[in-house]
Every structure is written in C-alpha cells, then in structure tokens.
N, C-alpha and C positions, 0 to 999 in steps of 0.2 A: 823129161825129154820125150820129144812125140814118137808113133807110132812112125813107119815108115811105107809106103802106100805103093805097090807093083801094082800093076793089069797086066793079064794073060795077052794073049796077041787075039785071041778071040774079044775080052772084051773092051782091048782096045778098038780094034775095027769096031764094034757098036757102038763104041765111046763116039768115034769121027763119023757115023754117019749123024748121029743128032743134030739138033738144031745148037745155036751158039746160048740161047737161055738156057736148055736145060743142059748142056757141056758146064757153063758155069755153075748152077745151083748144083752138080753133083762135084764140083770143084770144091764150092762153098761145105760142102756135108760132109765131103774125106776131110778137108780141115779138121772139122768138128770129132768127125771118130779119130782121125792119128792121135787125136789130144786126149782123148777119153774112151776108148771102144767101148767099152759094159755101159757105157749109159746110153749109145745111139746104137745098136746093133740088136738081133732076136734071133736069139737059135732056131736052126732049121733042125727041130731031130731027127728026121728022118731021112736026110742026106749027109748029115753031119757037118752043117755048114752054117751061116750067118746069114739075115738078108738085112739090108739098108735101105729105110725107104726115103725117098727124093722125091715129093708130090706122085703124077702116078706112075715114076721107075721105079724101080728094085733091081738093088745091086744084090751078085750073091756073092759072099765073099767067105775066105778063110781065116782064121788069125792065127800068128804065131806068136805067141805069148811069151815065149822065152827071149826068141828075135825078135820082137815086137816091129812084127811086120804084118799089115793087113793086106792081102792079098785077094784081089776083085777078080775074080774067077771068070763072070757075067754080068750083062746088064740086062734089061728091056721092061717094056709095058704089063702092067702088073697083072693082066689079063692075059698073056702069053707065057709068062718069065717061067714059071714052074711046072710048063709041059714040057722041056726038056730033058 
C-alpha cells in the first residue's frame, strides 16, 4: 500500500503558483515516492529532513514511517530552497 502524500499550507501556495508542467512532473514524482520513499528521497542531516528532486525543484519533505505519510513541508528552485 502507498505512502500517503500532505503539503503544509506553505507548500501548497508554492505548489499553485507554479507553472502547470512542473505542478504535473512533481505530481508525477510524489507517485513514484508514495510507492517507494528510500529509493527517491536524500537525507537532509542537518535539518533532519528529506529533499526530492524534480529537474530544478526540490521538495523538502518529512516521512512518517510508521503512518506512512510523506509530508512536503516546502518546495522551490534548487538555488533558493535551502536558504530558508
């Protein structure tokens, strides 16, 4: 059974202001991680978090492993994402 996929209300508004290509290809990638996290995801150790990459977005995300819930924290351009 798949993972189950939240966005924060933060990175939902990032989600909607994107363009409709890349709203789908990060559509297309949560697919892929609900089905399998450990094989599309990369620790962040030093925030203690995951990021997902989608060409050049980056999701940051959480997982809940017990709930098997991934939970997308943030989104943005991979030259921005990780100055917050």
């Amino acid at each position: 059974m798949p993972f189950r996929v939240e966005f924060t209300e933060l990175a939902a508004d990032k989600y909607r202001k994107l363009d409709k290509t890349t709203q789908d290809r990060i559509v297309k990638k949560l697919r892929e991680v609900a089905e399998n996290p450990k094989r599309h995801v990369t620790s962040l150790r030093s925030i203690g978090a995951f990021k997902i990459r989608v060409g050049d977005c980056r999701l940051i995300a959480d997982i809940d492993w017990i709930e098997e819930v991934v939970y997308v924290l943030t989104l943005g351009h991979r030259s921005t994402i990780y100055r917050h």
